[in-house]
Each structure stands twice: as structure tokens, then as C-alpha cells.
C-alpha positions, 0 to 999 in steps of 0.5 A: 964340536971344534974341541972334537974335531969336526968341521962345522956347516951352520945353518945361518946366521951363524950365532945368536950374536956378533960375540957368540959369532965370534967365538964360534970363528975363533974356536973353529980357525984354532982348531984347522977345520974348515967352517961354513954357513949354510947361506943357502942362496949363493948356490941359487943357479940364477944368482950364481949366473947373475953373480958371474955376470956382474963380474964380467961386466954384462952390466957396466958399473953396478948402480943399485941392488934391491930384493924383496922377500916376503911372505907368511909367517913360518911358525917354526920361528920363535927366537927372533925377528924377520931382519936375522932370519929372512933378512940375512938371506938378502945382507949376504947374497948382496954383498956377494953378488957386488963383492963388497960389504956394507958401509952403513945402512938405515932402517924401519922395522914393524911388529903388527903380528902380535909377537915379541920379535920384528915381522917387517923390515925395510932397510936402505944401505950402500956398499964400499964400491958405492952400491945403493941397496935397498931390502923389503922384508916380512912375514905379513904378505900372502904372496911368497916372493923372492926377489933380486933387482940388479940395476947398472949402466947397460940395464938390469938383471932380475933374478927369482930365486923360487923359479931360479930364473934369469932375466935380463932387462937391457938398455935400449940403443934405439930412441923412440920419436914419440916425444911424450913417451921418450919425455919420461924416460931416463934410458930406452926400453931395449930386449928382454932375454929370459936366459936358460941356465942349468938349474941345480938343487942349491942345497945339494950344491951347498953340501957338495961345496962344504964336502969339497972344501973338507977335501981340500979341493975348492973353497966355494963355501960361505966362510965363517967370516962372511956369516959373521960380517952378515950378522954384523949388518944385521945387528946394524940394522937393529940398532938403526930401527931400534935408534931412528939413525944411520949406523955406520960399519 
């Protein structure tokens, strides 16, 4: 298509591999087009709320980012495993929302539904900006969950992305006088605030995105290289399952 001259929007992850990948962004970038992948979940309204207030501080410094994403087995997927179809959603929107990339990460993978590819993964990683991360990933739970847990110094942010809600957990600034209770406890519970945020259909937002930077009006895509660095941690993660060690990057 880039012999062609059509600009791409790939659904993720954006090849079968980190060399075919990097094929696809060679290709695209020698010919001027613009190329995107279709990383749907930073167009999610409430991680683009939580992402904007990350950056503004709402949370202090950032401490960890953990995500569970599970639930039945699609049985449209045939060509791979849980961690490069699920588990990109979550390498990708994580980075995004800390704005750093994968350092290193460890991980564990299952096969119990009789497949040739992976159907659970449970991966514990850390960022350049020293971020802890930590993703619970199958296709073997009757509960469909989609889950983001932003931990930091003035408290956390949970983020559904089915409902596309909000939620902020704060740190309490008052302290409790029953000793048993405040024994067990690193911070004080403070308010919960559910906030109201526009709720846009994110893939609408995605190709209004990818439309826009064709236009030359904005560039608020998921880059070629952003995909690509996605499915090196991937790979990452694979091979760290695969080999029983920590895999740096």
C-alpha cells in the first residue's frame, strides 16, 4: 500500500513481528505517508482524562500502573496468543499514560485451553521514569474486565475502560484515632470522586484522528513507532515466559 500511495491505519499490533514491523515503518516513512495503528484504547474517554491528569500532577509522582484485562476466549483468533492480541492494548495504553517506555519486564504465561498459542499471561515490568507495572491477561474468565489502576503519592485513579469511567481514590489528609485500624494502613482513606467526562465512541476519535493527521492538522495517532516499540515488549515477553528470566530492552 505504500508503493501505492495510500496512507495506512493498521489494526494492532502492527505486524506478525518486530522485523516485519519494521519493514512496514521503513516502507511507510520512505514513502511520506502518514501511518498509524489502531491502538484503540488511547481514545478511551477516561484514560484520556486520567492521561491528562497524570500529566498535570493530580497524582504526585506516579508509583505503579496495573491493568487486568480478561475474559472468554474470542473465537476469531487463531494466529497467536493472548500477550500480542489482549496484551498489546495494555503494554501500549501504559506507556502512554506514564510517557515512558519499557525498561525490562518478567513474565508467566499458560496454555490450559488446549491451543497452540498462550491464553494467560501475568507480566511485571518497570519503566525508564522507574514506574512499576504489572498486567493480569487471559481468555479463561467468565467475567469480562478491563481494568487501569494508577497508583501515586496523593492517591489512585481507576479507570473502566468498558463503562469508560473515572474514578479517583485520594489520600486522606485526616488521621483516624482508632489504632487498630490506622495500625494497617500505609495512607488514610480520604474521597472518592467518580468524575463526569464526555464519553466519545473511541473508535470514531481514533479515525477522526488518523483523518486529521492525513489533513495535516494534528498528529494525535498511535505512530508506527509506537506499535513497533509495543510489540518489542511483546516479543519481550514472550521471550521472558519462554526463557524463566528478566528481559531487558
Amino acid at each position: 500500500m505504500a508503493a501505492a500511495g495510500v496512507h495506512v491505519l493498521i489494526e494492532k499490533p502492527i505486524a506478525v513481528s518486530v522485523q516485519a514491523g519494521e519493514r512496514i515503518v521503513a516502507a511507510v516513512n520512505k514513502a511520506g505517508l502518514v501511518g498509524a495503528v489502531g491502538h484503540i484504547e488511547r481514545f478511551n474517554p477516561a484514560l484520556q482524562s486520567l492521561r491528562t491528569r497524570i500529566a498535570n500532577g493530580d497524582l504526585g509522582e506516579v508509583y505503579q500502573i496495573a491493568t487486568r484485562r480478561q475474559g472468554t476466549f474470542p473465537a476469531r483468533i487463531a494466529d497467536v496468543g493472548v500477550v500480542k492480541d489482549l496484551g498489546t492494548h495494555d503494554i501500549d495504553l501504559t506507556a502512554w499514560l506514564a510517557q515512558s517506555n519499557y525498561i525490562s519486564v518478567a513474565a508467566q504465561t499458560a496454555l490450559r485451553s488446549g491451543r497452540q498459542h498462550e491464553d494467560l499471561v501475568s507480566i511485571s515490568g518497570r519503566l525508564a521514569n522507574g514506574v512499576v507495572t504489572n498486567h493480569l491477561v487471559n481468555w479463561l474468565s467468565p467475567i469480562k474486565e478491563r481494568i487501569t489502576v494508577v497508583t501515586g503519592e496523593r492517591g489512585a485513579f481507576i479507570a473502566d475502560t468498558i463503562s469508560a469511567d473515572l474514578t479517583y481514590y485520594e489520600n486522606g489528609t485526616i488521621q483516624t484515632e482508632w489504632e487498630s485500624i490506622a495500625s494497617f494502613r500505609g495512607v488514610t482513606e480520604g474521597n472518592v470522586i467518580r468524575f463526569a467526562i464526555t464519553k466519545k465512541e473511541p473508535l470514531k476519535a481514533e479515525h477522526e484522528a488518523f483523518r486529521d493527521a492525513i489533513l495535516g492538522k494534528s498528529r494525535d495517532i498511535v505512530t508506527l513507532e509506537d506499535g513497533l516499540a509495543t510489540l518489542r515488549v511483546a516479543e519481550a515477553v514472550l521471550a521472558s515466559a519462554n526463557e524463566g528470566l528478566l528481559i531487558n530492552l
